[in-house]
Each structure stands twice: as structure tokens, then as C-alpha cells.
N, C-alpha and C positions, 0 to 999 in steps of 0.2 A: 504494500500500500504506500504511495508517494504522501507527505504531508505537506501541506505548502505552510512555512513556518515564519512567513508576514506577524510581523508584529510582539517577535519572537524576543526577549529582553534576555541577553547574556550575561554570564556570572560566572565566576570561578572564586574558588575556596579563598578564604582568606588566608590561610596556610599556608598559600603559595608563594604568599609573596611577590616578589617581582620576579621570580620564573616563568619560563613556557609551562603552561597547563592545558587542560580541557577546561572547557566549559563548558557551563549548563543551561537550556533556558526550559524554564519549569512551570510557565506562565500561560503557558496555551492549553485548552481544552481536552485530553483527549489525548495527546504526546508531552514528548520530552523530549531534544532534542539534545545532543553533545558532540561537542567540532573541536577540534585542538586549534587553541588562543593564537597559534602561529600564522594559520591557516582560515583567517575570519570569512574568506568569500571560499573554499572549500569542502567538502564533504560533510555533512552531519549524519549521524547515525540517529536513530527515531526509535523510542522504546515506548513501550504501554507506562504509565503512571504507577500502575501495581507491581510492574517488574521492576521498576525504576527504583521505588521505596524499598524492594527486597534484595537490591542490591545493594543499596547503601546501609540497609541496616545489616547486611552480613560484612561489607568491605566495615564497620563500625568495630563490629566485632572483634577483627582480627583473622 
């Protein structure tokens, strides 16, 4: 499924600092999108909002 992700508002961890990271935008209905911070007009990967939360709470984990 293609998402078109107009209106899409980027974010990467505060963690990062001023490194290269991904980022996130989390803002849209429905998806979630994450692009690496280098690469702003390039690729985004598109995940469900539920898979999205099950990821981070296991990357949380450890």
C-alpha cells in the first residue's frame, strides 16, 4: 500500500543529538513513517501505528 505522507511533521530522538539518525513522523492517521535524517527527500518506510508502538516498546526494553 503506497501512503502519501503530505503533511507529515519529522522528529528524531533527542538522544541523538546532532548525529545522523532516522526519523519519525507519527502525526498522520493511519501510518508512520521513518526516513534516515540524511536522506530528507528519500525513501520512507511506512508501518501500521500498532506495529510501530510494538517496536519501540520492545527496542525500550533492550
Amino acid at each position: 500500500m503506497v501512503h502519501h505522507l503530505t503533511g507529515a511533521t519529522w522528529r528524531k530522538s533527542t538522544r541523538s543529538g546532532t548525529s545522523e539518525c532516522v526519523e519519525v513522523a507519527d502525526n498522520l492517521p493511519g501510518v508512520v513513517g521513518v526516513r534516515d535524517s540524511k536522506d530528507a527527500t528519500g525513501p520512507v518506510l511506512t508501518f501500521d501505528p500498532t506495529a510501530w508502538r510494538r517496536f519501540v516498546a520492545h527496542a525500550k526494553r533492550g
